[in-house]
N, C-alpha and C positions, 0 to 999 in steps of 0.2 A: 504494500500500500504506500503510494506515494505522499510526500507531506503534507499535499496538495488536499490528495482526495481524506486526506485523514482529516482536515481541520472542518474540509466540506460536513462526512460526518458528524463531528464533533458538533457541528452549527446546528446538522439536522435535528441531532437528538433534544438538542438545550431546544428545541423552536417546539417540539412534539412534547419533551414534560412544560415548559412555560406555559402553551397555548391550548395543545390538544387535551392535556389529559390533568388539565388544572380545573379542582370543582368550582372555582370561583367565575363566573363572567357573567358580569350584570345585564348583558345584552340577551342571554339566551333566558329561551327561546326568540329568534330576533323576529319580527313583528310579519306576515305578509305586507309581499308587493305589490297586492292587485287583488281586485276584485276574485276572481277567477282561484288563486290561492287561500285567497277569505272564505270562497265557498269552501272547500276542500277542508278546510283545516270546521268549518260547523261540521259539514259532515262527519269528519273522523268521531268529534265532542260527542256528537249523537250516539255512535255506533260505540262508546266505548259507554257511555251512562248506559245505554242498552243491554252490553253483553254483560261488561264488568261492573258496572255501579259505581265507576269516578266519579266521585263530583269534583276532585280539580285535577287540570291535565293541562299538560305544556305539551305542544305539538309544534315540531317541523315539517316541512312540506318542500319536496321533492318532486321535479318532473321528469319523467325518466321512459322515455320515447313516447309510445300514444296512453302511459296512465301515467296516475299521478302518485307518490308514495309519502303518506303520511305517516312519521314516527310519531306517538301518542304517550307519552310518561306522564306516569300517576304523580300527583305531587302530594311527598309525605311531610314534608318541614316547610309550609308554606312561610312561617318568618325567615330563614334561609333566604340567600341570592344566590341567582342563577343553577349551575345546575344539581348544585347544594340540597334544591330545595327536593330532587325525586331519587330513586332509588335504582339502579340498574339493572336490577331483576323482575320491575315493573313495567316494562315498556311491550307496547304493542304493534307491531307492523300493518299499515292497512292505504289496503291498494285501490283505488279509486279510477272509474271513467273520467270522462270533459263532462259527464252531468251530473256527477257526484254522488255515484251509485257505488256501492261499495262492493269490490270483485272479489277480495280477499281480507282476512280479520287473523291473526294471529303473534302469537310470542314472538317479539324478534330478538334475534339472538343478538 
């Protein structure tokens, strides 16, 4: 490994514990940007008070060729920030039409 590629490394890994896998970031879950993800992410809120009985859930939303993919985490420490506040053995994958039909409902690993 050259000295080069090692410092590269070395940058990657500090960028992955700082950024990726730090429970704190007051931004998350970060807000939709459109209409169209605003639908999506009711949808999921629906489908997850339906199956599971959340009443609070921090969802992302993903487009991911012709569906749409919503992550759904249960939030257990609502005084908590960011992603402090849910647990990561809570979280539910759930895959979505363009009209917000729910295709798929499940564990994500």
């Amino acid at each position: 490994m050259t000295k080069q590629s090692a410092r590269f490394a070395f940058y990657l890994a500090l960028a992955a514990i700082l950024g990726g896998c730090s429970g704190y970031d007051a931004s998350w879950p970060p807000p939709p940007r459109n209409e169209q993800e605003k639908l999506m992410i009711e949808a999921a809120l629906r489908a997850v008070v339906q199956i599971d009985g959340w009443s609070q859930t921090a969802c992302v939303v993903n487009r991911r060729k012709n569906e749409w993919q919503v992550q759904a985490w249960r939030i257990v420490h609502p005084e908590a920030k960011g992603r402090s506040r849910c647990v990561p053995w809570a979280v539910r994958g759930i895959t979505l039409d363009d009209q917000a039909k729910v295709l798929a409902y499940r564990n994500h690993p």
